[in-house]
C-alpha positions as CSV (number, residue, x, y, z in Angstrom):
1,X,-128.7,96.7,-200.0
2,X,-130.5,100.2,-200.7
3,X,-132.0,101.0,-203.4
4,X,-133.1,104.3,-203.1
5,X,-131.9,107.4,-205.2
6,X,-132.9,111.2,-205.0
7,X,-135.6,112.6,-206.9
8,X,-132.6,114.6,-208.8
9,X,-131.0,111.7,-209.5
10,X,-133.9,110.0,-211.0
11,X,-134.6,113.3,-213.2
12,X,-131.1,113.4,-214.5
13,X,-131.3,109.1,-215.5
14,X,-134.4,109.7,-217.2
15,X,-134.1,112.7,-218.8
16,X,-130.7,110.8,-220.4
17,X,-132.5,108.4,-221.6
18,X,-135.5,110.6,-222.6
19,X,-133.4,112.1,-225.1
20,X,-132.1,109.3,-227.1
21,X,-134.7,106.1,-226.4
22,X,-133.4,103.2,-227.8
23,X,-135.8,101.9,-230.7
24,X,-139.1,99.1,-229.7
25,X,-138.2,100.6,-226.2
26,X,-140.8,102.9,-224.4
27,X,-140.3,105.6,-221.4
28,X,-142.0,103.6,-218.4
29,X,-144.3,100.5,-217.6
30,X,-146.6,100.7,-215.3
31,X,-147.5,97.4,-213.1
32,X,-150.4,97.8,-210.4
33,X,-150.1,96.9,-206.7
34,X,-151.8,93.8,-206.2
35,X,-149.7,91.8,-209.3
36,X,-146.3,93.1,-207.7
37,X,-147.4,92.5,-204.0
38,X,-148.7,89.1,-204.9
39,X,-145.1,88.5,-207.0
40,X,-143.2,89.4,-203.2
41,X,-145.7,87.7,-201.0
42,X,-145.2,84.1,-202.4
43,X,-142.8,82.2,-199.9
44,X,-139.4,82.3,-199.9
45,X,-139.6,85.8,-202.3
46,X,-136.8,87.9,-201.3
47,X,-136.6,90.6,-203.9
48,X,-137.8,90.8,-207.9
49,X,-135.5,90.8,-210.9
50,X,-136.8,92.7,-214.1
51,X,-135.8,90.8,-217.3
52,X,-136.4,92.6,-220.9
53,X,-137.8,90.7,-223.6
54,X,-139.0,91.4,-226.7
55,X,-142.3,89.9,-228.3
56,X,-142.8,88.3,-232.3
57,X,-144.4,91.4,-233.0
58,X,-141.2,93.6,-231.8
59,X,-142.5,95.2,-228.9
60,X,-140.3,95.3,-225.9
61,X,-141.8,94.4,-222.2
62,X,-140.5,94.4,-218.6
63,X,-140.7,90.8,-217.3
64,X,-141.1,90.8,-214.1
65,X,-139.9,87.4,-211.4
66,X,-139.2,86.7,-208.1
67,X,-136.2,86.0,-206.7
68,X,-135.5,83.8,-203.4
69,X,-132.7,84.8,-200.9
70,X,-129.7,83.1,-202.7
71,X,-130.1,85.1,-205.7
72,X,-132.0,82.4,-207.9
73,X,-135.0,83.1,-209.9
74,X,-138.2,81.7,-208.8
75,X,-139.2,80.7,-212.0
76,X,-139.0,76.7,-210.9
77,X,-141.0,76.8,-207.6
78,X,-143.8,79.4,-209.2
79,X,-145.5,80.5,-212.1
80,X,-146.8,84.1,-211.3
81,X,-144.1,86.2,-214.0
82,X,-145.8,89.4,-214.8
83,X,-145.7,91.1,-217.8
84,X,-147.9,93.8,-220.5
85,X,-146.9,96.7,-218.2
86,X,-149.0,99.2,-219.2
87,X,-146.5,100.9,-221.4
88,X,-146.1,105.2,-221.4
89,X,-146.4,106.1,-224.1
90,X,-149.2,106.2,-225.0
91,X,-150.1,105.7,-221.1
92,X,-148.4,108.0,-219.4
93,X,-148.9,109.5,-215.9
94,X,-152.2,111.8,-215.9
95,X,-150.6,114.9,-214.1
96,X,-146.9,116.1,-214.9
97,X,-143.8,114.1,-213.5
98,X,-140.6,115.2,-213.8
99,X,-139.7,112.1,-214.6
100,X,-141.9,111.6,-217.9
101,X,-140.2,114.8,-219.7
């Protein structure tokens, strides 16, 4: 399965969005390398799933699992979920994307 879109495409998706974000929700998290490579290296990973959850406090976050080759979350055979993206805003990218209106 591909995954890929154009850059246009991603543009038009966020910009949508952009315009009208739903409320506790931000534009973007950001996770670094070594968390999501760790998350696909661990055997039998396939692919991830993002899961969105919301915390006591309100504040909506992009959980992050693996996923084995039949589909199924890894969540019984592993413990590495990631989680606290860093969240844009108020981190946003440092030079302008035209995906971050």
């Amino acid at each position: 399965m591909e995954h890929f879109i154009s850059l246009q495409e991603a543009i038009d998706m966020t910009s949508h969005y952009q315009v009208d974000v739903p409320a506790g929700m931000v534009n973007s998290e950001m996770f670094c390398k070594d968390s999501v490579l760790a998350l696909l290296s661990q055997p039998g990973c396939a692919s991830l799933r993002i899961y969105y959850g919301k915390q006591e406090n309100g504040t909506i976050h992009a959980i992050l699992v693996g996923v084995d080759e039949n589909g199924a979350d890894m969540v019984q055979t592993s413990d590495l979920i990631l989680e606290e993206g860093v969240r844009c805003p108020p981190f946003c990218p440092t030079t302008s994307s035209p995906l971050n209106g």
